[in-house]
C-alpha positions as CSV (number, residue, x, y, z in Angstrom):
1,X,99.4,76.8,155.1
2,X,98.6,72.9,155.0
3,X,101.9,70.2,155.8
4,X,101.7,67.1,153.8
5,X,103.3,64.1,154.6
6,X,106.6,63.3,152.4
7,X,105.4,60.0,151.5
8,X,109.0,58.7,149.6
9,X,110.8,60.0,152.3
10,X,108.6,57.9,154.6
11,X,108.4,54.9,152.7
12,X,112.3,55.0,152.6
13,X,112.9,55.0,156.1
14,X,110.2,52.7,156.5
15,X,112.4,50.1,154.6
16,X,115.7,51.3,155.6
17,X,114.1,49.8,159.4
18,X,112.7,46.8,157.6
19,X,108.8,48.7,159.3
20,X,106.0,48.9,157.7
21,X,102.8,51.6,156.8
22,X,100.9,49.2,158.8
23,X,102.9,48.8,161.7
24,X,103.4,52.8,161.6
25,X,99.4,53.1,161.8
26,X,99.5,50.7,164.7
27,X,102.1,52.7,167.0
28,X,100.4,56.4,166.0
29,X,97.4,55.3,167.1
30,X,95.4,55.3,163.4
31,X,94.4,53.0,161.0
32,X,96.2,51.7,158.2
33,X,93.3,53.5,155.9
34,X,94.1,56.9,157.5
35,X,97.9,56.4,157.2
36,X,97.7,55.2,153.2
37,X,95.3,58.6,152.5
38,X,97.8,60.7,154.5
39,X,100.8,58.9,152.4
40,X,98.8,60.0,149.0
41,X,98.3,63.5,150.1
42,X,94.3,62.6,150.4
43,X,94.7,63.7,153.8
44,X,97.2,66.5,155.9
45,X,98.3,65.7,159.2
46,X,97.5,67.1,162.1
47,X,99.9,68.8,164.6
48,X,99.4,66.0,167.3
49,X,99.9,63.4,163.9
50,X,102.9,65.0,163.0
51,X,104.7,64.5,166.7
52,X,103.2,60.8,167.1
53,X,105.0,60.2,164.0
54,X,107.9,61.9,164.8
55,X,108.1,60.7,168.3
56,X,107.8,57.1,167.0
57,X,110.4,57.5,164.1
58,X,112.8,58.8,166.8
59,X,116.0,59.9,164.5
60,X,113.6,62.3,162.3
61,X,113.5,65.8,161.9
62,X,110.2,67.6,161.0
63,X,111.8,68.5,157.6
64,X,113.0,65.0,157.0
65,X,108.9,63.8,156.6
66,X,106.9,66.8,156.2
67,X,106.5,69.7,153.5
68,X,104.8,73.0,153.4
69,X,102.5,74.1,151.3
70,X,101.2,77.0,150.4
């Protein structure tokens, strides 16, 4: 089972915080290549991804920014 990243989701709350894909790179620890492949489902996120995110974007739940796929 892989987890993609829910890139509008993302994006949204990205803009609702006035943040950008750049800035969320910086604070995961990633570049902003990485991050832009994750947010076209080029890449999956790891597990330790998925909580830097998470821990960074403080007010999400995993369900609010990741899906599961078969």
């Amino acid at each position: 089972m892989k987890v993609s990243l829910n890139a509008e989701a993302l994006r949204r709350m990205l803009a609702r915080r006035n943040l950008s894909q750049n800035w969320l790179a910086k604070r995961v620890g990633t570049t902003s290549g990485y991050m832009s492949q994750m947010m076209a489902g080029k890449r999956y996120p790891s597990p330790i991804m998925r909580r830097k995110i998470l821990k960074v974007l403080k007010d999400c739940e995993f369900d609010d920014l990741f899906t599961l796929q078969d």
